[in-house]
N, C-alpha and C positions, 0 to 999 in steps of 0.2 A: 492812519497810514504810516504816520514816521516811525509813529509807536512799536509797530510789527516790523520795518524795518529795524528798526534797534534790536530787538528781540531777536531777530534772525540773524542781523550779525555777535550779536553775543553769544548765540549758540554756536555759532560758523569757526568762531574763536578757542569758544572750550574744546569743542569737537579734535580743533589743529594741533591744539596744548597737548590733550589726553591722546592723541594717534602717536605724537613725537615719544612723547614719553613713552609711550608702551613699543615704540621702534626701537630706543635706546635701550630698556631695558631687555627688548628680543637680542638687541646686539651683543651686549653684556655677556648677556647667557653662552651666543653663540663663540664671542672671543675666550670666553674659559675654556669651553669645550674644545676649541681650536688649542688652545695652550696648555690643554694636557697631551694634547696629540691623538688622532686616530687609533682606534683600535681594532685588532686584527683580529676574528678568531678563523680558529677551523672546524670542521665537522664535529661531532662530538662521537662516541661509540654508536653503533648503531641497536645494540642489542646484547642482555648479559643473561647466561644460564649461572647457577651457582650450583654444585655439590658439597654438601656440606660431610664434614666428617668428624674425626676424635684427633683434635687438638689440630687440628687446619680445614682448609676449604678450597675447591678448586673452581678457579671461574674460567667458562668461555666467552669470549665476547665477539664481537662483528666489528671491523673500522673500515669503513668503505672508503673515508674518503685518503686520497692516494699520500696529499701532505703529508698524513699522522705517522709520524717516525719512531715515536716511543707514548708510553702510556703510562700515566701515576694512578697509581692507586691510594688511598688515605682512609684512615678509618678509626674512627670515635666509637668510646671513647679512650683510647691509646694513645691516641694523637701520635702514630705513626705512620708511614707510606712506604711504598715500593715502588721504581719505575724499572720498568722492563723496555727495552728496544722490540721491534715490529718491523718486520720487512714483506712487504705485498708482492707476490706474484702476480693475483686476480681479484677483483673485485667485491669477492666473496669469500676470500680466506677467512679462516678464525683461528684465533689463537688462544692458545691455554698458560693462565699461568697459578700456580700456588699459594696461598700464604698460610706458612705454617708448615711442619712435617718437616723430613727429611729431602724433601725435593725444595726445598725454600729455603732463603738466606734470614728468612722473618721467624719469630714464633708469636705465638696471641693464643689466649687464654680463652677458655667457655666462655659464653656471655654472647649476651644479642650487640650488632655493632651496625653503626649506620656508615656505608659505605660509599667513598666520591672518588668518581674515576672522572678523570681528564685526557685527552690525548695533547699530543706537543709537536712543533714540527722542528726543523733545523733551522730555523731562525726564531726559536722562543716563542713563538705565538703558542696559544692555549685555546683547548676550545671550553664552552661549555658544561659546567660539569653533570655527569649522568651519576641519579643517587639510587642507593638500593639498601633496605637494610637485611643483614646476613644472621644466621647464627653458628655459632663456633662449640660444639659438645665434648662434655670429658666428663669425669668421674660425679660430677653432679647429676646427670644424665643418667649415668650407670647406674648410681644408688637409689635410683627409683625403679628400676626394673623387676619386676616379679616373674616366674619359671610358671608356664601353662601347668596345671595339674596334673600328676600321674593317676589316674583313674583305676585303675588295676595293675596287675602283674602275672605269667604266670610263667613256669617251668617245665619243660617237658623235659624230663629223662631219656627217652630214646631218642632223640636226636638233637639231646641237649639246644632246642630253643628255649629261647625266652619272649613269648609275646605282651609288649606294654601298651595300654589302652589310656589315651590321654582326651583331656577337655576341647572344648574348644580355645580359638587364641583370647588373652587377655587384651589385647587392645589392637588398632589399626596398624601399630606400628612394628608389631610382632612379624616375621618372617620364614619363619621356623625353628627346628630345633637341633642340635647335635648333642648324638648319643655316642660314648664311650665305652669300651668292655673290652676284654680279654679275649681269644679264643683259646682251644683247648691246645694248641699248637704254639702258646706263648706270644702269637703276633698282636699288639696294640693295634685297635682297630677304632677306625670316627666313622659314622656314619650322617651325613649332614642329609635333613629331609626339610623339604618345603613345607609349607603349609599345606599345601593339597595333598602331600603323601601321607598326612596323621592324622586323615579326617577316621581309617584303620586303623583296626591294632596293626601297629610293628610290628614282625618277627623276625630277630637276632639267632641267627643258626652257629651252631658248635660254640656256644658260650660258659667258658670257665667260669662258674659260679661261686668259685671259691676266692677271683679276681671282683674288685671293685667294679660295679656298672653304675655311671652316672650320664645324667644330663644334663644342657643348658641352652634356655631359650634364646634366638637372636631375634635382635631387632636394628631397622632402620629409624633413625630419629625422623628423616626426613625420606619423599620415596624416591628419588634419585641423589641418595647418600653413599658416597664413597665406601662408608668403614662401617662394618660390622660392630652390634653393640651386644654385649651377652649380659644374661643374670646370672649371677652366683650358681655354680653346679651344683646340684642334689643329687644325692647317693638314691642309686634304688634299690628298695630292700627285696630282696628275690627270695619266695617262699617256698 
C-alpha cells in the first residue's frame, strides 16, 4: 500500500512539473505574439475578370468591403506594382483598371505573370492577398499566326466581282478575316467578316482588279481579349 501511494504521488508531481512547463511555454508564445501587436486585415477583393491584350491587360474586380480605399496590384516576375484609389458608392460596384497601354502609367512585356492584388484602407491595414496568374501577348504571339486558306478565286467581268472561297479556321482562336481591295471608283475598301460569314464564298462587287486585293486572318489569344491579333496579309492572286 505505501508502495502505490509513492507511486501516485510521483506521478501527481511529474504531472504538475509537465502542466507548468507547458503553461509557461503557452505564455511565452502568447507574449511574443502580444509584442508584435495585433494585426488588422480587411476584406480582400472579392472577384477578378482579366482581358488580356497586345502589350497590356485590363482587370475588373469586385471590393465589397466598404474600408478598401485603394488597391495594389504586384506582378512577377517584374517585380512591379500599381495602386489605384477606389471610391464605393454601392456594394457592388467594380472597378476597371490597366496595366499596360496607353490608358496606364505601367508598361509589361508578353510573358505569362503571377498576379497579387491587395486592397488597403486609410490607416494602412492590408488585406489578404488575391493571386491570379495572367498573360500579357505581343509579337511572339503574332509570329505564330498562320492566314486560313484561300481555296479558290474567281472574277466576273460583267459586274466586276470577285468571289473567294476559303477553308475552314485554323485554330479555336481564329475569329475571322479581313479583306482589302480597290473598287473601280478608287475608294479603299476593308471588309471585316466573322467566321460564320466565310463558311460562303465572299463576293466583292465592282472590284479594280488592276488594285491589290489582299487578306488577313484575326485572331483572339484569349475569348474575352481586348485586342485584335492578325497574320501577315496575303495578296490574292485574281485570275
Amino acid at each position: 500500500m505505501v508502495m502505490k501511494k509513492r507511486v501516485s504521488y510521483i506521478f501527481l508531481m511529474v504531472s504538475f512539473v509537465l502542466a507548468m512547463y507547458s503553461c509557461s511555454d503557452m505564455n511565452d508564445m502568447h507574449d511574443e505574439y502580444l509584442a508584435g501587436g495585433e494585426r488588422i486585415y480587411i476584406g480582400k477583393i472579392d472577384s477578378l475578370k482579366t482581358f488580356a491584350g497586345d502589350g497590356r491587360i485590363k482587370l475588373r474586380f469586385w471590393a465589397s468591403d466598404p474600408r478598401a480605399k485603394a488597391v495594389g496590384f504586384y506582378w512577377y516576375p517584374n517585380n512591379d506594382s500599381l495602386f489605384v484609389d477606389i471610391n464605393h458608392t454601392s456594394s457592388v460596384d467594380s472597378f476597371e483598371v490597366y496595366i499596360g497601354g496607353i490608358l496606364s502609367t505601367k508598361t509589361i512585356s508578353e510573358g505569362n505573370y503571377t498576379l497579387k492584388i491587395i486592397t488597403r484602407d486609410k490607416k494602412g491595414h492590408f488585406s489578404i492577398p488575391f493571386e491570379k496568374i495572367v498573360n500579357i501577348y505581343g509579337d511572339r504571339f503574332r509570329s505564330t499566326l498562320v492566314n486560313r486558306v484561300l481555296k479558290s478565286s474567281a472574277y466576273q467581268a460583267s459586274d466586276a466581282s470577285l468571289s473567294l472561297t476559303f477553308s475552314g479556321p485554323i485554330n479555336d482562336k481564329e475569329i475571322g478575316i479581313e479583306i482589302s481591295y480597290t473598287d473601280k471608283e478608287g475608294m479603299d475598301k476593308i471588309l471585316v467578316l466573322e467566321d460564320a460569314d466565310v463558311t460562303t464564298p465572299v463576293k466583292l462587287l465592282n472590284v479594280d482588279k488592276t488594285k491589290p486585293v489582299s487578306y488577313r486572318t484575326m485572331f483572339y489569344p484569349e475569348p474575352n481579349a481586348i485586342d485584335v491579333f492578325y497574320a501577315s496579309s496575303k495578296t490574292v492572286t485574281i485570275p
